[in-house]
C-alpha positions as MATLAB code, in Angstrom:
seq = 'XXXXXXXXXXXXXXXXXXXXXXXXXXXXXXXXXXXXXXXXXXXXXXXXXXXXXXXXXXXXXXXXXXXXXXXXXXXXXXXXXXXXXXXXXXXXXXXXXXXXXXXXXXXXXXXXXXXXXXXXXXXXXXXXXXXXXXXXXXXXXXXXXXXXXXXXXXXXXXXXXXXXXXXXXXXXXXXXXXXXXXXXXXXXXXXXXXXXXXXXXXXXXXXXXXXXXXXXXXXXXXXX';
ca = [
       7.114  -12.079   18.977;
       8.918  -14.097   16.135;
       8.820  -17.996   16.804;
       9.689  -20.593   14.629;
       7.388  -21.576   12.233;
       5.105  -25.259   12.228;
       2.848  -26.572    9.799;
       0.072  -26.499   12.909;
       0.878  -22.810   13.154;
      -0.603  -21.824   10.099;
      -3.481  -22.888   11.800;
      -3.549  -20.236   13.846;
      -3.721  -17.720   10.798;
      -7.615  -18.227   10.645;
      -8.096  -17.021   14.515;
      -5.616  -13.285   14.026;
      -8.129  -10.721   15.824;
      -8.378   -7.904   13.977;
      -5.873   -5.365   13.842;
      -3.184   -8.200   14.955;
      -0.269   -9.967   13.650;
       1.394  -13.051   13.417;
       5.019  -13.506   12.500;
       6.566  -16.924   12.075;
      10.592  -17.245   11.161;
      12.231  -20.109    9.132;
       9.599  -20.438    6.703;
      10.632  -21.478    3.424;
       9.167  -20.157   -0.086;
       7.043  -23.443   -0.662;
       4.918  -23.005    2.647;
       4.780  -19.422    1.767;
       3.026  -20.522   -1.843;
       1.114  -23.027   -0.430;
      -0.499  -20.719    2.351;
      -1.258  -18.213   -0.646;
      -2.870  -20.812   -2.632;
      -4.695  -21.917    0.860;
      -5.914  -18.206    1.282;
      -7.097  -17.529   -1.784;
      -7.741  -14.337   -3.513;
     -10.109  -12.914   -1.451;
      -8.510  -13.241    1.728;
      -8.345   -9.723    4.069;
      -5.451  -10.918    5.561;
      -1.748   -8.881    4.383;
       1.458  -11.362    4.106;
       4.411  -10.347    3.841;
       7.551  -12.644    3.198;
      11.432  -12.640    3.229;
      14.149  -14.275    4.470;
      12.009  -16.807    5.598;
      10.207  -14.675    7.709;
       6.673  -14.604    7.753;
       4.043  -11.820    8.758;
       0.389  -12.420    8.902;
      -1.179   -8.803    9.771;
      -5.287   -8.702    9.772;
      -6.100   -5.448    9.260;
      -8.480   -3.853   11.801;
     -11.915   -1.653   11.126;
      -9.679    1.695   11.717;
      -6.990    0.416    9.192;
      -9.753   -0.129    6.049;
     -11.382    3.098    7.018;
      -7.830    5.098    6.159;
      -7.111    2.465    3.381;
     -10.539    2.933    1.799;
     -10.144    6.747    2.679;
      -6.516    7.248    0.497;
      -7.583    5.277   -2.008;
     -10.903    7.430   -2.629;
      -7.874   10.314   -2.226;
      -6.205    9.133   -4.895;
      -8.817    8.420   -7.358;
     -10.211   12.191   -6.448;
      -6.575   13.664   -7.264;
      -6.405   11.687  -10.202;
     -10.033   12.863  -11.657;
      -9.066   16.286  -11.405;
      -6.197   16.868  -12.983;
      -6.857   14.046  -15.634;
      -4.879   11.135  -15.538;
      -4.676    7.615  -15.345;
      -5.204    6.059  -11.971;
      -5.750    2.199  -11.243;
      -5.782    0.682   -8.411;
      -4.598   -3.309   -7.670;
      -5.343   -3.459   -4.136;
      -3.769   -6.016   -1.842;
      -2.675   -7.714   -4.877;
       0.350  -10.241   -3.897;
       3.336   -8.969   -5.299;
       6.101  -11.542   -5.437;
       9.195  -12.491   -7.349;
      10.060  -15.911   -7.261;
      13.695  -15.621   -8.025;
      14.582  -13.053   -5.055;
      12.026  -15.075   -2.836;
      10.724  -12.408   -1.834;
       6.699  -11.283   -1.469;
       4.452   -8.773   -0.033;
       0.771   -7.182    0.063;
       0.214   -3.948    0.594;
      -3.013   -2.298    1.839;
      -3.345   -0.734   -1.344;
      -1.400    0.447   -4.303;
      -2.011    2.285   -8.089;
      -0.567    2.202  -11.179;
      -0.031    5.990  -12.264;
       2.712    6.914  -14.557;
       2.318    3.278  -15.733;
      -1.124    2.940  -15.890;
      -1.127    2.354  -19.687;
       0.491   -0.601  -19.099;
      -1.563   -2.349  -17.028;
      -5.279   -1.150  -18.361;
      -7.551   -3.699  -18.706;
      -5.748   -6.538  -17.367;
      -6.967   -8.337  -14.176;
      -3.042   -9.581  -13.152;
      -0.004   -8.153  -13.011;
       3.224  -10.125  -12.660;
       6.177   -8.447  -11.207;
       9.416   -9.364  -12.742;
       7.804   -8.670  -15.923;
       5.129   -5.981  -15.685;
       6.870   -2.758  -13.731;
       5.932   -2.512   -9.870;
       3.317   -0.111   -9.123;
       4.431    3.082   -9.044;
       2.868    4.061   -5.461;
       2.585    1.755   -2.562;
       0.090    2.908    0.328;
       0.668    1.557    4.038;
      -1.571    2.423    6.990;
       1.037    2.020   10.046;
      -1.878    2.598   12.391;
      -1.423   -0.425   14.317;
       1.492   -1.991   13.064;
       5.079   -0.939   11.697;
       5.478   -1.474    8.017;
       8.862   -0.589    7.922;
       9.901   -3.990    7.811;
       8.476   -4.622    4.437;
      10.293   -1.643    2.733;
      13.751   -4.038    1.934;
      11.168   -6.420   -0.082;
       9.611   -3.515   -1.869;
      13.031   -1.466   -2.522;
      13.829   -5.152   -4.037;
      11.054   -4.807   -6.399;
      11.913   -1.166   -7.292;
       8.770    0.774   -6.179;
       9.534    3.935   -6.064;
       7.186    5.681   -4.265;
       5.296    4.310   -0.368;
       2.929    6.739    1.528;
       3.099    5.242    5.199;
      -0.298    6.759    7.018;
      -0.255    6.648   10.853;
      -3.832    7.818   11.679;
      -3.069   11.695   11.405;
       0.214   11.841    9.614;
       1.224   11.054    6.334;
       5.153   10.259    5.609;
       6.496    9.879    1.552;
       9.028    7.729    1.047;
      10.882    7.443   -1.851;
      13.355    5.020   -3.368;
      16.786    6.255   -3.562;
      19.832    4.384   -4.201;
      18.552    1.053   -3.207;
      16.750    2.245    0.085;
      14.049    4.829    1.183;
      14.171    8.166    1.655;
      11.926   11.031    3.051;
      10.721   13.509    0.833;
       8.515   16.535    0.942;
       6.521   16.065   -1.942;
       5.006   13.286   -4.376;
       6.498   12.113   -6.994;
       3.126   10.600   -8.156;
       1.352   14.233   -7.609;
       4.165   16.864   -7.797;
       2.008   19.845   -6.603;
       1.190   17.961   -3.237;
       3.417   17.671   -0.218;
       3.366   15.337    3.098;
       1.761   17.399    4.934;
      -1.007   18.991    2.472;
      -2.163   15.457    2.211;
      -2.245   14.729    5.657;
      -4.445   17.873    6.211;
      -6.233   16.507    3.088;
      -6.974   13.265    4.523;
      -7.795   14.885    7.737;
     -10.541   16.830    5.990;
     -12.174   14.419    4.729;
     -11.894   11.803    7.924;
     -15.391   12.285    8.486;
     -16.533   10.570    5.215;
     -19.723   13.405    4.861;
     -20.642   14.801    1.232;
     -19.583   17.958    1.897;
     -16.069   17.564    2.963;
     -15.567   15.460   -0.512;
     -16.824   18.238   -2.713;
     -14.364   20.754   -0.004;
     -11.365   18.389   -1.052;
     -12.460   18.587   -5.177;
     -12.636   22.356   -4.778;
      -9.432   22.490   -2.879;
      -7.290   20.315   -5.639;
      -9.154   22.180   -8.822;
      -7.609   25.192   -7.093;
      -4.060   24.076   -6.394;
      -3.880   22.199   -9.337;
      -0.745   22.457  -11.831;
      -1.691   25.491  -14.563;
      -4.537   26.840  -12.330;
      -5.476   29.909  -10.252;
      -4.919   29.558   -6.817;
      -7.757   30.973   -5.103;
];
């Protein structure tokens, strides 16, 4: 339920269980700073802020299991066929003039990783937006979040329900469904659902399965 928002309510940000969510309306972009700076950088929590609306999501053990899941995915993809891949997290990506902020549960810099190697911060407005946002909708709806992240010009979200994976892509101003990656070309929706599905159990094997699997479907190689 969206109430309006108190100073004593941000109180209530320390007690979210996990896997709930608070969202608080007529905040305005100096609380929104000031609970960032209150947070901290190593906060678990994921924020999300527009239209002076604020949601407070803490992510639940299922959710980091799938995060931590795609972004071993991604790295794996990335190792094989020999590109750039880095990762900034639940970084907080705002722009101050469009008001406008948001954390994802992870994201990667891929056809602009050269831009942002070696750096530790990454300021939107200058810097480019990462080029693929990840959201695990396993408990919660992220599709609230996609206005503030069309804003920034992301052009590609994976949304990740717990056995399906959806690719959005930014089209026009809004998002679109698509088939395939733009990130990873050669990969569809549903190929990396069954890829994440594979590998759900975590075990040795079914990572080595999933490196076999992508040196095999790989651009320029043999299928086998």
């Amino acid at each position: 339920m969206t109430t309006p928002a108190t100073l004593d309510q941000f109180d209530f940000i320390d007690h979210i269980p996990p896997g709930g969510r608070l969202v608080l309306s007529g905040v305005d972009w100096a609380d929104y700073e000031a609970l960032l700076y209150r947070l901290g950088d190593d906060s678990h929590l994921r924020i999300s802020y527009s239209d002076e609306r604020l949601e407070v999501m803490s992510p639940s053990t299922a959710h980091e299991k799938y995060k931590s899941l795609i972004n071993r995915l991604v790295i794996a993809i990335s190792d094989e066929v020999d590109i750039d891949v880095i990762s900034f997290g639940s970084f907080t990506m705002k722009i101050d003039r469009l008001r406008k902020g948001a954390e994802a549960d992870d994201c990667f810099y891929i056809q602009h990783a050269a831009v942002v190697m070696g750096r530790d911060h990454v300021e939107l407005g200058v810097d480019p937006p990462p080029d693929l946002v990840v959201e695990i909708d396993q408990t919660r709806d992220s599709r609230k979040k996609l206005g503030i992240y069309a804003s920034f010009g992301v052009p590609e979200i994976w949304r990740y329900d717990g056995r399906h994976l959806s690719i959005l892509q930014l089209t026009d101003g809004s998002y679109l469904s698509c088939e395939f990656s733009l990130c990873f070309p050669f990969l569809s929706a549903d190929q990396l659902s069954d890829l994440i599905s594979g590998v759900s159990s975590g075990s040795r094997e079914s990572w080595l399965a999933l490196h076999e699997w992508i040196k095999a479907n790989k651009p320029g190689d043999p299928k086998s």
